[in-house]
N, CA, C and O atoms as a GROMACS GRO file, in nm:
protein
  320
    1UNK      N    1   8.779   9.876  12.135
    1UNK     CA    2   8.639   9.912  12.126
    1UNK      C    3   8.562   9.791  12.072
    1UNK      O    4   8.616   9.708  11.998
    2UNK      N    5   8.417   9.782  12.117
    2UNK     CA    6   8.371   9.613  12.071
    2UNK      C    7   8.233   9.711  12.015
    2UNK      O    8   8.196   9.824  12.046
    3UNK      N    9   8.181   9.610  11.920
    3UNK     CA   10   8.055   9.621  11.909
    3UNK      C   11   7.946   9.497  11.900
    3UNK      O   12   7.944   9.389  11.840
    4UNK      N   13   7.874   9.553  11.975
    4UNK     CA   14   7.732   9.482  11.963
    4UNK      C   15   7.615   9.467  11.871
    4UNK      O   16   7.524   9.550  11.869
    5UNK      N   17   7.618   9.360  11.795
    5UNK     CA   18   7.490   9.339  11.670
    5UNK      C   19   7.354   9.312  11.744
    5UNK      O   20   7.342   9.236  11.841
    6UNK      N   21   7.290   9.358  11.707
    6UNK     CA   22   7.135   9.317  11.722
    6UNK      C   23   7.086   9.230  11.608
    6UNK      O   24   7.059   9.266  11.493
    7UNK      N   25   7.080   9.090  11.668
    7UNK     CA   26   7.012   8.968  11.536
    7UNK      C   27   6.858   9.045  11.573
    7UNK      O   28   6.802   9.058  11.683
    8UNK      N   29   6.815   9.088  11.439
    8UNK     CA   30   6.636   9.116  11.473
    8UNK      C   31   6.614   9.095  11.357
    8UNK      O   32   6.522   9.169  11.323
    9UNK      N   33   6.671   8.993  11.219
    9UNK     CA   34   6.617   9.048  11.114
    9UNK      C   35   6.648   8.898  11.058
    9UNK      O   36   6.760   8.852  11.081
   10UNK      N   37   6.545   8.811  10.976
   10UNK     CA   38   6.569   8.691  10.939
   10UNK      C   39   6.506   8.710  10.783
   10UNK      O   40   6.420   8.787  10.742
   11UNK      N   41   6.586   8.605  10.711
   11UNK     CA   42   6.597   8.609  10.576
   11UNK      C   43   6.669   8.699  10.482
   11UNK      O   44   6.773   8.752  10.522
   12UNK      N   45   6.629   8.721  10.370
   12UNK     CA   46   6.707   8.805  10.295
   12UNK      C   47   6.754   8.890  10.360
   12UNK      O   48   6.875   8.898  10.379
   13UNK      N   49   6.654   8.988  10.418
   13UNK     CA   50   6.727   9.123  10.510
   13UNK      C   51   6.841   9.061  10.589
   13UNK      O   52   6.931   9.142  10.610
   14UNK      N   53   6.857   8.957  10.631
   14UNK     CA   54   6.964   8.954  10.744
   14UNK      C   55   7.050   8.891  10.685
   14UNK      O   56   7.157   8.871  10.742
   15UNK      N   57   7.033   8.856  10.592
   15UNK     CA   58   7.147   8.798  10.502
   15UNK      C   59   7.250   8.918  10.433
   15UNK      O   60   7.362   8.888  10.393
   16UNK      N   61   7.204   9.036  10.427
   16UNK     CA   62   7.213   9.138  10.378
   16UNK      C   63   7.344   9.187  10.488
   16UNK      O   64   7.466   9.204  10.477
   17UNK      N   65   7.249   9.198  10.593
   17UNK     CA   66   7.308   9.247  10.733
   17UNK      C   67   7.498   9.208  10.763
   17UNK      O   68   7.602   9.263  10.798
   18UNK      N   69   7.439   9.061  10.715
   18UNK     CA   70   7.600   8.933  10.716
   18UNK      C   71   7.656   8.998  10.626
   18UNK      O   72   7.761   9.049  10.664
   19UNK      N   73   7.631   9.017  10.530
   19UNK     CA   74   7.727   9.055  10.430
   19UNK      C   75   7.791   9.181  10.448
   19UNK      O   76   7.904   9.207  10.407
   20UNK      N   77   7.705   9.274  10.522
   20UNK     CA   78   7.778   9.380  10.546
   20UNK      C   79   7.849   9.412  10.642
   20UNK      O   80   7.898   9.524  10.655
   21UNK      N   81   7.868   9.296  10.740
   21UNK     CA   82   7.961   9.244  10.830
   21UNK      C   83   8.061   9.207  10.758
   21UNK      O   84   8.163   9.275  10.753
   22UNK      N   85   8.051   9.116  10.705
   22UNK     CA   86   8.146   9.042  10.610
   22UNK      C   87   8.239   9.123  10.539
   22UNK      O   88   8.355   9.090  10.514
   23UNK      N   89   8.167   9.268  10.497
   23UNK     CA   90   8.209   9.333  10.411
   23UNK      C   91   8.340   9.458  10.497
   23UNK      O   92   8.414   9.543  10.448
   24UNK      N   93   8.320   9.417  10.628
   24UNK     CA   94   8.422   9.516  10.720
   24UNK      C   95   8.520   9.454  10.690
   24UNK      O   96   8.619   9.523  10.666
   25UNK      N   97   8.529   9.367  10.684
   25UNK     CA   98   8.713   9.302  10.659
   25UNK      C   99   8.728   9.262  10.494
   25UNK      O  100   8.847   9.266  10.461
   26UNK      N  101   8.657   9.233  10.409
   26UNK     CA  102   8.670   9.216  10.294
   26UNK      C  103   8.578   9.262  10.165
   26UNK      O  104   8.456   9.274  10.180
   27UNK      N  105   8.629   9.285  10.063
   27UNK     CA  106   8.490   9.251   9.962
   27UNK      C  107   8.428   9.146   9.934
   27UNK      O  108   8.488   9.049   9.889
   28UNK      N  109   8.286   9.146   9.956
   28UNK     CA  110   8.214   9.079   9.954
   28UNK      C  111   8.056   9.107   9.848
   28UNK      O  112   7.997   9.215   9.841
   29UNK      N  113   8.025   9.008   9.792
   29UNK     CA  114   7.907   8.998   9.723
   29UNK      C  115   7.822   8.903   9.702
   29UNK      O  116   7.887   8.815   9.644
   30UNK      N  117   7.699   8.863   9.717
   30UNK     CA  118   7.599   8.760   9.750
   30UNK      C  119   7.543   8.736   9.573
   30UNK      O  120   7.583   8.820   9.492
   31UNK      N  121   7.474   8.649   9.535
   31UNK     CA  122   7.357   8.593   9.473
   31UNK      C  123   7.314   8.528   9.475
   31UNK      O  124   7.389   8.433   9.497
   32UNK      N  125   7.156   8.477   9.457
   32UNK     CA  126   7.063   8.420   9.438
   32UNK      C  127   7.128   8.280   9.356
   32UNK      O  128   7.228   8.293   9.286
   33UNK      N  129   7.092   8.208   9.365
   33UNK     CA  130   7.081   8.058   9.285
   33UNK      C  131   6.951   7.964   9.304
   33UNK      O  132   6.865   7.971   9.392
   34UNK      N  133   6.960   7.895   9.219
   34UNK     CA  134   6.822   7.826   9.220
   34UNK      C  135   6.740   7.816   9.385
   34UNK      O  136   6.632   7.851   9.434
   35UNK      N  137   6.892   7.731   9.438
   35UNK     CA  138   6.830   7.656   9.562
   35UNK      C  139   6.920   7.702   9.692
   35UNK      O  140   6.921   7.644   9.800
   36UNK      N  141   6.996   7.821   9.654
   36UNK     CA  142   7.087   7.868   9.755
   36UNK      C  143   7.165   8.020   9.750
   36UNK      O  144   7.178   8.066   9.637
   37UNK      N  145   7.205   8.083   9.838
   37UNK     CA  146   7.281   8.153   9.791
   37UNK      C  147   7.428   8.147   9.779
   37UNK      O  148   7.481   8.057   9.844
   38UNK      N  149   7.507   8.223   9.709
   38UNK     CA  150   7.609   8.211   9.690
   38UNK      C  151   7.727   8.391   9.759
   38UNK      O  152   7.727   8.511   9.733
   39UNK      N  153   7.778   8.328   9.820
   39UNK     CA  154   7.824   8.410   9.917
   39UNK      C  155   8.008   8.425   9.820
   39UNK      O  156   8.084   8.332   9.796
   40UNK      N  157   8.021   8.513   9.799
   40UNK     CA  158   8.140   8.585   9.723
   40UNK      C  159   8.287   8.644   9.825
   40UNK      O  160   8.246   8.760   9.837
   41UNK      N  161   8.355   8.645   9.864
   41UNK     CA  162   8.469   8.673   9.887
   41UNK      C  163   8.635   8.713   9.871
   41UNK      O  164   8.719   8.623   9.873
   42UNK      N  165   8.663   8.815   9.859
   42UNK     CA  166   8.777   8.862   9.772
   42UNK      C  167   8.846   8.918   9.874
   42UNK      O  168   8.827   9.034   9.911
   43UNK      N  169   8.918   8.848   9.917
   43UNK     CA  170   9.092   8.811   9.989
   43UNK      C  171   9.187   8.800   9.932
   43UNK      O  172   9.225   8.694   9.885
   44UNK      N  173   9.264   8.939   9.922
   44UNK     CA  174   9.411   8.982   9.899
   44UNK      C  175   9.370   8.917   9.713
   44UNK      O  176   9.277   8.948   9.639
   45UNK      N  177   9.454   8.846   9.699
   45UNK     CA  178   9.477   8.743   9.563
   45UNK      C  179   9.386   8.701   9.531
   45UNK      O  180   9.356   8.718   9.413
   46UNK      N  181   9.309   8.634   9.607
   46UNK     CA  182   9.194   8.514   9.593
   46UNK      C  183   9.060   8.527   9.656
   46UNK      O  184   9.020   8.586   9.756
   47UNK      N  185   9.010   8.463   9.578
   47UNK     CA  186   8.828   8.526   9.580
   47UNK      C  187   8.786   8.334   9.656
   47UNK      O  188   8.820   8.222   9.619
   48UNK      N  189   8.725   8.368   9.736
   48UNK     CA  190   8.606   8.208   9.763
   48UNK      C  191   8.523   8.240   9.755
   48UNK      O  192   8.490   8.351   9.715
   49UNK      N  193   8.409   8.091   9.814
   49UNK     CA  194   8.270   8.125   9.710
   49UNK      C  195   8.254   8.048   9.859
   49UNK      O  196   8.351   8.013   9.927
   50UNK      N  197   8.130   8.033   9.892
   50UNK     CA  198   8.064   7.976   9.981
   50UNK      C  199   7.922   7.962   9.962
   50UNK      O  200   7.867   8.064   9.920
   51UNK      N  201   7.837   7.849   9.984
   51UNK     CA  202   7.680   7.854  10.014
   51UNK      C  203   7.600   7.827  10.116
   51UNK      O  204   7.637   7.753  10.207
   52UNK      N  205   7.475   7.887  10.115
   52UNK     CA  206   7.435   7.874  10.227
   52UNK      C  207   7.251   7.818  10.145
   52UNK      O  208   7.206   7.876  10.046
   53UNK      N  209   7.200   7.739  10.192
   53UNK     CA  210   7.057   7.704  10.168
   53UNK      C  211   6.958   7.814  10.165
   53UNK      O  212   6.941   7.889  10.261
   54UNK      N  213   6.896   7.822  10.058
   54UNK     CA  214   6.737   7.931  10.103
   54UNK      C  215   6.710   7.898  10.205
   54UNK      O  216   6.720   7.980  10.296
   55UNK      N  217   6.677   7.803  10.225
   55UNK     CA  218   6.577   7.801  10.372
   55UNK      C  219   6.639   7.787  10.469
   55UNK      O  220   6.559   7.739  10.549
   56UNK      N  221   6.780   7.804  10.540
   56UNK     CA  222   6.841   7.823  10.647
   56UNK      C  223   6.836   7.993  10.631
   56UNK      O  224   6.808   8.062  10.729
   57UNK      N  225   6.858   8.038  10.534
   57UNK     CA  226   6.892   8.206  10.539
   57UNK      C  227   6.705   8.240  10.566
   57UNK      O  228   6.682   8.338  10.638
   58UNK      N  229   6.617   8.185  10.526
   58UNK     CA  230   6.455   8.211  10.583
   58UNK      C  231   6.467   8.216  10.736
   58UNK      O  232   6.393   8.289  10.802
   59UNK      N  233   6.566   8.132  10.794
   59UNK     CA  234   6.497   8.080  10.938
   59UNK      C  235   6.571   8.176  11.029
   59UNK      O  236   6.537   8.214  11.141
   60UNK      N  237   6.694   8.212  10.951
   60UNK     CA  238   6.806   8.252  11.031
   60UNK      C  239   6.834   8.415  11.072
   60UNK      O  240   6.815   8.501  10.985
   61UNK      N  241   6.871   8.445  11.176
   61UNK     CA  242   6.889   8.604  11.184
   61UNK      C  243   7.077   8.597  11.136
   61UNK      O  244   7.149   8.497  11.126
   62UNK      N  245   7.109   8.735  11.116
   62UNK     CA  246   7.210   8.778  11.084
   62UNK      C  247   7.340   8.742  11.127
   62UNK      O  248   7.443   8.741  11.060
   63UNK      N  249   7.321   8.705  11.274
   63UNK     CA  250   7.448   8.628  11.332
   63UNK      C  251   7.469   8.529  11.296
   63UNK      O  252   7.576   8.502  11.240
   64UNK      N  253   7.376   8.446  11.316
   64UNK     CA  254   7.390   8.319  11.255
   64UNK      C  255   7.394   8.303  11.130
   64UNK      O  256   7.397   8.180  11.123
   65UNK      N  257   7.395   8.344  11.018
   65UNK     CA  258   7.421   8.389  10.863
   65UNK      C  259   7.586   8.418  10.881
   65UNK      O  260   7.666   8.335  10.838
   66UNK      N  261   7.628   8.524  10.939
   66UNK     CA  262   7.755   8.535  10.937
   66UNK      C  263   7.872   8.453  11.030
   66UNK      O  264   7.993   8.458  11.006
   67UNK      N  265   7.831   8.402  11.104
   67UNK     CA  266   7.862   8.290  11.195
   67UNK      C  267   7.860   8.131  11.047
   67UNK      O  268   7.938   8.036  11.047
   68UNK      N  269   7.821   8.140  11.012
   68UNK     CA  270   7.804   8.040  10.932
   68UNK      C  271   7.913   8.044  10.817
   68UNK      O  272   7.996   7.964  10.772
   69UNK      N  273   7.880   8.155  10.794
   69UNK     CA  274   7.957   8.211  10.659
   69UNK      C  275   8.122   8.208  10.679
   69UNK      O  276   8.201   8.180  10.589
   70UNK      N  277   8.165   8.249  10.837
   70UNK     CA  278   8.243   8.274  10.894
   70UNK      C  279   8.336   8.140  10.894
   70UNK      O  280   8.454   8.135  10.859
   71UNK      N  281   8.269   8.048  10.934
   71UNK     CA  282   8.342   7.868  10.943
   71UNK      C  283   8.328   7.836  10.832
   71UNK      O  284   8.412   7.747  10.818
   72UNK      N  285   8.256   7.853  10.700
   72UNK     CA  286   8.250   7.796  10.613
   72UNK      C  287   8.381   7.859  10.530
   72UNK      O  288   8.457   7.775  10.482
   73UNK      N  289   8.406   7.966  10.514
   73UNK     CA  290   8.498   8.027  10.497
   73UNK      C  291   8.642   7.988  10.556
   73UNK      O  292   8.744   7.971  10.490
   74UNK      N  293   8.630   7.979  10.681
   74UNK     CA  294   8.800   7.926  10.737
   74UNK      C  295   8.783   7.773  10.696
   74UNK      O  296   8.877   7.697  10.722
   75UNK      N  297   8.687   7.733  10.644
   75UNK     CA  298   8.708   7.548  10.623
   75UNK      C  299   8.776   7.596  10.478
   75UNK      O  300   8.873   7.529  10.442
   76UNK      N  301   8.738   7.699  10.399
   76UNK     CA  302   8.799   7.673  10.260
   76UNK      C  303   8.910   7.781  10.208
   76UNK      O  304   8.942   7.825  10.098
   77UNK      N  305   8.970   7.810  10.391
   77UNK     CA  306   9.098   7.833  10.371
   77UNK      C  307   9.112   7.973  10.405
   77UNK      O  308   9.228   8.002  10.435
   78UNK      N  309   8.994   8.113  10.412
   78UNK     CA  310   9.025   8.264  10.407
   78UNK      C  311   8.986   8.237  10.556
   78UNK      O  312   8.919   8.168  10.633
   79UNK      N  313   9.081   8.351  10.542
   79UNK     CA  314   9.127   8.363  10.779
   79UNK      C  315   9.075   8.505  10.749
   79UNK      O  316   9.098   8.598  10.671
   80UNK      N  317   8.971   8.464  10.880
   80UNK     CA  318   8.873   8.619  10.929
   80UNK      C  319   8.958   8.624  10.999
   80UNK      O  320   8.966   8.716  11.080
   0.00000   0.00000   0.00000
């Protein structure tokens, strides 16, 4: 069975959206930082951290938030 996302939602809201993508295969939790957010991940043993810029998550819809999140993540080792 597949599913289909609808990107219609840019900034915080769709950052939101990613995470709750994110959140089908793992726990996951976001915050605010000065100049970025900080994207949380808790895999089996081990937790990563990832960031993403305010102003890419302003420009960006939800796919591309989790698409992002997604490679930044297998660069620092957790396999989606």
């Amino acid at each position: 069975m597949s599913h289909t996302a609808v990107a219609a939602h840019k900034g915080e809201k769709a950052l939101k959206e990613a995470v709750k993508l994110l959140g089908k295969h793992y726990q996951v939790a976001y915050r605010e930082l000065e100049t970025f957010y900080e994207i949380i991940v808790e895999s089996q043993a081990r937790t990563y951290a990832v960031g993403i810029d305010i102003k890419d998550v302003q420009k960006a819809n939800e796919l591309e938030i989790y698409s992002s999140c997604c490679s930044k993540l297998e660069r620092v080792g957790c396999l989606l």
